[in-house]
C-alpha positions as CSV (number, residue, x, y, z in Angstrom):
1,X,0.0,0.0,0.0
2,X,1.4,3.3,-0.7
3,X,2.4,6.1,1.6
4,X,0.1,8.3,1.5
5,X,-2.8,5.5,2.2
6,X,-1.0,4.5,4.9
7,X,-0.6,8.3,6.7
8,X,-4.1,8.3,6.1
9,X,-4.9,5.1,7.8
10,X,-2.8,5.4,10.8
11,X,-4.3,9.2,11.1
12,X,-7.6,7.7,11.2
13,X,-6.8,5.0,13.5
14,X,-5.4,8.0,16.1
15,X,-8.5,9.7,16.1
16,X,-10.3,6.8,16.9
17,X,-8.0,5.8,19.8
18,X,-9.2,9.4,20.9
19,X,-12.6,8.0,21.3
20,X,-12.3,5.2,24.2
21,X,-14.2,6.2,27.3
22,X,-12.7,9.1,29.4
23,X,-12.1,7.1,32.5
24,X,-11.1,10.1,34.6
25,X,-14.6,11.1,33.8
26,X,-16.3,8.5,34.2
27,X,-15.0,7.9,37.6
28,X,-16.2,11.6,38.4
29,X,-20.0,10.3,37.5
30,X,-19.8,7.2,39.1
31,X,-19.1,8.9,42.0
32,X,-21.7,11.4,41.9
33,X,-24.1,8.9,41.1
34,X,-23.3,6.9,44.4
35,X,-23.7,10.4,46.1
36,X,-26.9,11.0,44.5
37,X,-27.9,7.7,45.7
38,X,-26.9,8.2,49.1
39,X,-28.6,11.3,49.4
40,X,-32.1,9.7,47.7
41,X,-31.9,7.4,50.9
42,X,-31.4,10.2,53.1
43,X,-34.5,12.2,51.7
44,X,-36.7,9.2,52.5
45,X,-35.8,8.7,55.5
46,X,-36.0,12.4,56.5
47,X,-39.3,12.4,54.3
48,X,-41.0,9.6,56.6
49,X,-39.8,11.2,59.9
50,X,-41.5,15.0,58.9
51,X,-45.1,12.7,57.3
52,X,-44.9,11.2,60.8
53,X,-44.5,14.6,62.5
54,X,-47.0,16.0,60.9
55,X,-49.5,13.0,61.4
56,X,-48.9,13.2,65.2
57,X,-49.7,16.9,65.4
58,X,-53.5,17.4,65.6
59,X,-54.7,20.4,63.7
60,X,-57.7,21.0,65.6
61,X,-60.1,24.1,66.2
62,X,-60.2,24.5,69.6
63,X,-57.8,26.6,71.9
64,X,-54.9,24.2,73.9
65,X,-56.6,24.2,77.5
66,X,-53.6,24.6,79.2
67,X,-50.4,26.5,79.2
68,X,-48.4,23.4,79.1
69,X,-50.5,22.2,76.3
70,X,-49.9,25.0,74.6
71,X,-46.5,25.0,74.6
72,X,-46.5,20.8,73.9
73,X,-48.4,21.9,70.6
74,X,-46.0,25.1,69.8
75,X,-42.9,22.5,70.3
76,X,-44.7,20.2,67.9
77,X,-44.9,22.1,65.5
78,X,-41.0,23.6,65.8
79,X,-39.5,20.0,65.7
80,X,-41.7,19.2,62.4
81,X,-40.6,22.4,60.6
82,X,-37.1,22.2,61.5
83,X,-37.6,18.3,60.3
84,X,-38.9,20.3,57.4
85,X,-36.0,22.8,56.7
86,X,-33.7,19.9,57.2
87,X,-34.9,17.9,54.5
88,X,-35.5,20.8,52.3
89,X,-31.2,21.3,53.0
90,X,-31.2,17.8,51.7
91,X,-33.3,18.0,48.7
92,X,-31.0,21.1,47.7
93,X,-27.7,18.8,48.1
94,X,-29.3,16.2,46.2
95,X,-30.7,18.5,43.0
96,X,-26.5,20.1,43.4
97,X,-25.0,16.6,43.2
98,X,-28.1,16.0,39.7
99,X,-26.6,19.0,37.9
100,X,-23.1,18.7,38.5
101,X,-23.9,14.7,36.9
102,X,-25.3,16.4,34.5
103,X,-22.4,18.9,33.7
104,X,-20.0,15.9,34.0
105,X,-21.8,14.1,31.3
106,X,-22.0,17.0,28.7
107,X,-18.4,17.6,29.1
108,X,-18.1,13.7,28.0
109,X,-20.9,14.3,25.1
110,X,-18.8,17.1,24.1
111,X,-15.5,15.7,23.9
112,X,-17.3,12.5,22.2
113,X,-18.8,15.2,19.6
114,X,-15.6,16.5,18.9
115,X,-14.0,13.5,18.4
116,X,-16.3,12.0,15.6
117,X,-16.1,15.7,13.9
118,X,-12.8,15.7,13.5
119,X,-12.7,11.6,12.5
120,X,-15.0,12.7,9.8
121,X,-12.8,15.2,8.8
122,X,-10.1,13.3,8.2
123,X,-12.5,10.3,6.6
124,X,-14.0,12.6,4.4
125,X,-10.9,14.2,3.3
126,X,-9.4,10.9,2.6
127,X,-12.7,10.0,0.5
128,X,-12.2,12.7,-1.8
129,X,-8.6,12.5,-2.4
130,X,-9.5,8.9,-3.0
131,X,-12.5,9.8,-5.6
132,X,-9.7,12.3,-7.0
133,X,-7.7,9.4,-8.8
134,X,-8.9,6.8,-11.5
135,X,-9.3,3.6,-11.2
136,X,-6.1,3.4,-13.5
137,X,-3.9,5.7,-10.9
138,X,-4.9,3.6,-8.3
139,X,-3.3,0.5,-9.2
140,X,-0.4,2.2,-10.1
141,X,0.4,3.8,-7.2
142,X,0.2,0.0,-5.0
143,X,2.5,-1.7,-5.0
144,X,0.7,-4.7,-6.1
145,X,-2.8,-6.2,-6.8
146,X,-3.3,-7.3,-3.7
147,X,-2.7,-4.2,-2.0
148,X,-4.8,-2.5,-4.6
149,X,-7.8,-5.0,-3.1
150,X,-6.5,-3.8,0.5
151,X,-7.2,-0.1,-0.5
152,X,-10.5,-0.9,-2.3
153,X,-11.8,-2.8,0.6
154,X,-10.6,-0.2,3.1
155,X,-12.2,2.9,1.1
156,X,-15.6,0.7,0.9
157,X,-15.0,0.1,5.2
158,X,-14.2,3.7,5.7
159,X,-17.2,4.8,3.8
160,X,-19.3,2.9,6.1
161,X,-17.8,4.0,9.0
162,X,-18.0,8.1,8.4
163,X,-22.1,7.1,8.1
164,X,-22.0,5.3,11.1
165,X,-19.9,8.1,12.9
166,X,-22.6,10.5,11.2
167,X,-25.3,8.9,12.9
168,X,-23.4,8.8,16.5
169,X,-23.1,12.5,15.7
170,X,-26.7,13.2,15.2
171,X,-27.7,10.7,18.3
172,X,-24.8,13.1,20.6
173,X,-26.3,16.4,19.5
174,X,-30.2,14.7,21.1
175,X,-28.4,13.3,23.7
176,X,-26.9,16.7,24.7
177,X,-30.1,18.9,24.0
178,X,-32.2,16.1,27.0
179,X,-29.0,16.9,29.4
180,X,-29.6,20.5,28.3
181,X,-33.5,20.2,29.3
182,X,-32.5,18.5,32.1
183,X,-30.2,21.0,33.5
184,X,-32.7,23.4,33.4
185,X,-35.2,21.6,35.0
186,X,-33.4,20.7,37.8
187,X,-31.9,24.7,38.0
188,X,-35.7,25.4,37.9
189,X,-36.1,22.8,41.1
190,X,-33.1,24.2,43.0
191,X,-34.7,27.6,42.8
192,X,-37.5,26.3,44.0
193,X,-36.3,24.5,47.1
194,X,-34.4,27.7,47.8
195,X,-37.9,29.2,48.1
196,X,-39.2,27.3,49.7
197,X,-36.3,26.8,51.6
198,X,-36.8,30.8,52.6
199,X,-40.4,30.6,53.5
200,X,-39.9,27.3,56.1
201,X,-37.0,28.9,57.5
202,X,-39.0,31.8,58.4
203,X,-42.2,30.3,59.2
204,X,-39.9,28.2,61.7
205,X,-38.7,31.7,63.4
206,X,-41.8,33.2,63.7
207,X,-43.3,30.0,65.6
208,X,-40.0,30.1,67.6
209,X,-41.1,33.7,68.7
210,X,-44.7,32.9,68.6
211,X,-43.4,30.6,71.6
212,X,-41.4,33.1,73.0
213,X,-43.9,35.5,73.2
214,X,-46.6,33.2,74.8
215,X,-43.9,32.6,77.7
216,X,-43.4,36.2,78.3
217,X,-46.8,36.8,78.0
218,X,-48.0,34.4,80.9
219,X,-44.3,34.5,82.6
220,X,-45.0,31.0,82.2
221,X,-47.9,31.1,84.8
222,X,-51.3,29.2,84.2
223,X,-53.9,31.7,85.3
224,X,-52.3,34.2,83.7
225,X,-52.4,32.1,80.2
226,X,-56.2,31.4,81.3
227,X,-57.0,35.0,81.6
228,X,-55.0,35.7,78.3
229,X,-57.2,33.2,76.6
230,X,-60.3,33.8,77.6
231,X,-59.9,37.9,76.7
232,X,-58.3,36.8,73.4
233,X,-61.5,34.2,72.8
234,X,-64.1,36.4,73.6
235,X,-62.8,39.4,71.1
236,X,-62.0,36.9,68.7
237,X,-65.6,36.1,68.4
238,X,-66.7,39.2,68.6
239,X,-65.0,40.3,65.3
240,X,-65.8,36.7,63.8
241,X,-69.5,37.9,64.6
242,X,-69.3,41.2,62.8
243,X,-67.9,39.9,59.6
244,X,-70.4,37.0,59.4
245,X,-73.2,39.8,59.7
246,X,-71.4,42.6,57.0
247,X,-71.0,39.8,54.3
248,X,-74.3,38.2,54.8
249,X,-75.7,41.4,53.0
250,X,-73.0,41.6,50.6
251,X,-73.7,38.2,49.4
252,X,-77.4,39.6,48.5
253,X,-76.0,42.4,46.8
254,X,-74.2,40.0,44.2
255,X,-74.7,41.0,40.7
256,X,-74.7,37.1,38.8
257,X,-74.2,38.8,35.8
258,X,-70.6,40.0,37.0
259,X,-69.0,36.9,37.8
260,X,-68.2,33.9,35.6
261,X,-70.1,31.2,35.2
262,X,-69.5,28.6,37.0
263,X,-67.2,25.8,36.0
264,X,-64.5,23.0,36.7
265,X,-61.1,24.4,37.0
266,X,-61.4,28.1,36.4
267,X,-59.6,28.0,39.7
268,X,-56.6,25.8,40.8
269,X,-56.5,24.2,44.3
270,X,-53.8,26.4,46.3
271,X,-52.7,23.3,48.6
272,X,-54.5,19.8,48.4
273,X,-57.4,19.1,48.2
274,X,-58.2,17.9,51.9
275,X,-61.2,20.0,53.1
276,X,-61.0,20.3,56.9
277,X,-64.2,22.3,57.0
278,X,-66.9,23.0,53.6
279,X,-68.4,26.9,52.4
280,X,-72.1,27.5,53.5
281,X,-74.3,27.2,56.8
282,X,-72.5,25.8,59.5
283,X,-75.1,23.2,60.2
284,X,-74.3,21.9,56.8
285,X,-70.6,21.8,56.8
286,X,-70.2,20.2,60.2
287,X,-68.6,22.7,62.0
288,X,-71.6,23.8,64.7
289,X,-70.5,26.8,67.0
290,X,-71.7,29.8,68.8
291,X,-69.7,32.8,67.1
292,X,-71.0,32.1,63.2
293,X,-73.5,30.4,61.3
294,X,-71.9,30.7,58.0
295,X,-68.5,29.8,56.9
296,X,-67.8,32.1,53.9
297,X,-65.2,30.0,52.7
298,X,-63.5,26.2,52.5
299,X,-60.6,25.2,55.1
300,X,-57.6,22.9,53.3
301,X,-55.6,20.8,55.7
302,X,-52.0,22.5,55.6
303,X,-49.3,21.9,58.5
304,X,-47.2,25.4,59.0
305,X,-44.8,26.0,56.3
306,X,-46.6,24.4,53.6
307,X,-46.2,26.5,50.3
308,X,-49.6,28.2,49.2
309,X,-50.4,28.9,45.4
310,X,-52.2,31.1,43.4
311,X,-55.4,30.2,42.2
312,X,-55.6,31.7,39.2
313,X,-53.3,34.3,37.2
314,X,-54.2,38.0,38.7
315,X,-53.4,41.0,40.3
316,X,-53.4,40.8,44.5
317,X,-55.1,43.2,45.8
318,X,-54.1,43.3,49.1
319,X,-51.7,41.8,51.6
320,X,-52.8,42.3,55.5
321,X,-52.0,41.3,59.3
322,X,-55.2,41.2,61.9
323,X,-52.6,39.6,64.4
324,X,-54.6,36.8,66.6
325,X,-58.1,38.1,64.9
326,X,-59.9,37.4,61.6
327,X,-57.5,35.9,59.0
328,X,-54.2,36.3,60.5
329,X,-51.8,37.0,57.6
330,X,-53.6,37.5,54.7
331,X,-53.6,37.7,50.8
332,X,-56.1,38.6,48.3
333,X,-56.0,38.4,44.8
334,X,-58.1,40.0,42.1
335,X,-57.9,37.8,39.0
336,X,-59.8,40.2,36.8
337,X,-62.6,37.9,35.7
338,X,-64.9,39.1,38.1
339,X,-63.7,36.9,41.2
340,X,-60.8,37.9,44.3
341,X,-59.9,35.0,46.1
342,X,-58.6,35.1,49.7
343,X,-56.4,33.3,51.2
344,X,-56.2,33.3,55.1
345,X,-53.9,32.0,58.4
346,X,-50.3,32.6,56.4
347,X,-47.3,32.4,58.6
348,X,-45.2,33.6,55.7
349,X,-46.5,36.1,52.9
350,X,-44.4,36.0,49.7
351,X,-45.9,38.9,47.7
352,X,-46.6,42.2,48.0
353,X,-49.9,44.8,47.0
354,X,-50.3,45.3,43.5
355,X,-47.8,42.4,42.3
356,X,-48.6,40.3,39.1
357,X,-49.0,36.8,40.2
358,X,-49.6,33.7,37.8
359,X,-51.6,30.2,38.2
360,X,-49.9,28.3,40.8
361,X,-46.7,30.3,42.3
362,X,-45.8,30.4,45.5
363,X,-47.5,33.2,46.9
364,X,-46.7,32.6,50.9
365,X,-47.0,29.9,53.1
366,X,-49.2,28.3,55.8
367,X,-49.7,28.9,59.6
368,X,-52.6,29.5,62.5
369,X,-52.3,33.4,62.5
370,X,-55.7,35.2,63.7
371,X,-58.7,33.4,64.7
372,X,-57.1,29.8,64.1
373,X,-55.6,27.2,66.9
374,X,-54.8,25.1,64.3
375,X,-52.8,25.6,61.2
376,X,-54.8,25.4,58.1
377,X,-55.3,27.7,55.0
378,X,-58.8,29.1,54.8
379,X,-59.6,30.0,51.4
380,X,-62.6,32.7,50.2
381,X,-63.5,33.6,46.7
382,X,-65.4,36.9,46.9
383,X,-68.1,38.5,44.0
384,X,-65.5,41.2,42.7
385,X,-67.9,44.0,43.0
386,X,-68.6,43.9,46.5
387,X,-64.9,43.6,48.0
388,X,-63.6,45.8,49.6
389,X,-60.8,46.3,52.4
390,X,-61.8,48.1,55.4
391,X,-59.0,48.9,58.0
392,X,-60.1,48.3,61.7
393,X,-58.1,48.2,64.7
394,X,-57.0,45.4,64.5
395,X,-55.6,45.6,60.9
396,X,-56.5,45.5,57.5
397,X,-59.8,43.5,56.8
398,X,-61.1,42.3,54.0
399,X,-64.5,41.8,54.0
400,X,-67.3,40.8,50.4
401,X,-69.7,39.2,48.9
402,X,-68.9,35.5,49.3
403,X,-69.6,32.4,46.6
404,X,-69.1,29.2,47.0
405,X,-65.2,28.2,45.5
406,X,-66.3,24.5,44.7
407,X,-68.6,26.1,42.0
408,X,-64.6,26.8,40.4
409,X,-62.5,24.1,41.3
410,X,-61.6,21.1,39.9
């Protein structure tokens, strides 16, 4: 065979060398797989210890009858949200240890990619210098007929191969665009969990001082947490009893012709679906008391620090505080069909007055501010046209013409 088919060949057979696996690499994803697997393990274990926290805490609607109680429940509920932070830490690692796999792996697809471009270089070049000469040159130039076969045969392999490395090419660029989808998805997750992250780690300090205060309060004396209860009870009701008699007369001054009609999923749940108490006469929904007889919304079973969503795409129209009364920390958001939505008992609020807000983000997260002793989201959906906020002493109160949100959910 002559020379220059030989350079040729043994250039070929260099770039291919170029090709084996890059163990360094390899090793480097191995191992990050192995931590990523570790840290899956970790996740469900910390995953079953916060479900089993939160099953033990019960989230119920009366006030802790004593002092000690109290402070069992407000314990509770600090060991399941630090539980909660700590697995949220974990989570983070684990998403960290997905995208620096992923990084590792493009690298390799990368350095693959440019190995079979510049293979096909080289192939291709060697084709057409190849196609250059006649039949007639190319026996002259071997040596002999046999290597004249040898060249033949190897120009018919080669051409094979470059199709084959042309295929690997177009299956590396695929390969490379789902690692580039996946990076952002998991960049999208870690942003996420750092949000949530924020809003756990906060809801977990203001229950720290929620239990702080309580002890000051009482100097960690009964009767005085008695006496602190049974003021805070009976002004509690009295506000619940004034908003229950305002909204009963908004809810006759409803225009039907302003709101939309009513229909599966023109709202979205903001937490699941696990209705703790229903909208409408309190006979009906189960929940029989002396301080209202109509619940102008649903309650949704939500431990503290569970993230809260927007309904619906909208405007909010107002972000308040009534402290221990009404709805606690509150945000309500006018979706410009003709319906505001309320959401009530935040420990955490994420957005602010006038703020755009879309269809299921994180808008603040759960507690048992204002009238609530257990932690739950209660959740309103008001006739646009007669809500208002009205500021009282107690803070800023939103008050309307109530309908009933299972008319818009899914």
């Amino acid at each position: 065979m002559n020379y220059k088919i030989k350079k040729t060949i043994s250039t070929i057979l260099l770039i291919t060398s170029l090709s084996l696996p890059l163990f360094a690499r390899a090793d480097l994803v191995s191992d990050l797989q192995q931590q990523i697997s570790d840290k899956q393990n970790q996740i469900k274990d910390m995953e079953q210890k916060v479900s089993q926290l939160k099953n033990s805490i019960q989230s119920t609607k009366t006030q802790q009858s004593t002092l000690n109680k109290q402070i069992d429940s407000y314990e509770q509920q600090i060991d399941m949200l630090q539980s909660d932070v700590d697995l949220t830490y974990a989570k983070i690692g684990e998403t960290n240890l997905q995208i620096q796999r992923i990084n590792a792996n493009i690298k390799t697809k990368e350095s693959e990619l440019e190995t079979n471009k510049t293979y096909l270089v080289s192939a291709i070049r060697a084709m057409n210098e190849h196609d250059q000469e006649t039949p007639f040159e190319i026996v002259l130039k071997n040596d002999n007929f046999s290597d004249f076969l040898d060249q033949v045969q190897y120009m018919d392999d080669l051409q094979k191969e470059i199709q084959t490395r042309i295929n690997t090419v177009k299956q590396i660029k695929e390969e490379l665009n789902a690692q580039a989808t996946d990076q952002e998805n998991y960049k999208g997750t870690l942003l996420s969990l750092n949000e949530d992250l924020h809003g756990k780690t906060m809801a977990l300090s203001f229950q720290k001082s929620d239990k702080q205060d309580l002890l000051s309060a009482t100097k960690n004396q009964e009767k005085k947490y008695q006496s602190q209860v049974q003021g805070l009870q009976k002004q509690q009701e009295d506000i619940e009893k004034q908003i229950s008699d305002l909204e009963s007369k908004l809810r006759q001054a409803i225009d039907p012709s302003s709101i939309p009609t009513a229909g599966k999923g023109v709202l979205s749940w903001p937490v699941n679906n696990t209705i703790t108490q229903g909208y409408g006469s309190t006979s009906v929904t189960g929940f029989i008391n002396n301080v209202y007889n109509f619940h102008n919304g649903i309650d949704l079973r939500a431990s503290i620090g569970t993230p809260i969503k927007a309904a619906a795409d909208g405007v909010v129209a107002g972000v308040g505080n009534d402290g221990k009364y009404a709805y606690g920390k509150w945000i309500a958001i006018n979706h410009q069909n003709g319906l505001i939505t309320l959401y009530g008992h935040f420990s955490v609020q994420s957005v602010s007055a006038g703020q755009h807000v879309t269809r299921g983000q994180v808008i603040g997260y759960s507690g048992n501010t204002g009238f609530a002793t257990g932690p739950h989201l209660h959740f309103t959906v008001y006739d646009a046209t007669t809500f208002s906020i009205v500021k009282e002493w107690y803070g800023a109160l939103p008050l309307g013409g109530s309908l009933n949100p299972m008319n818009y959910l899914p």
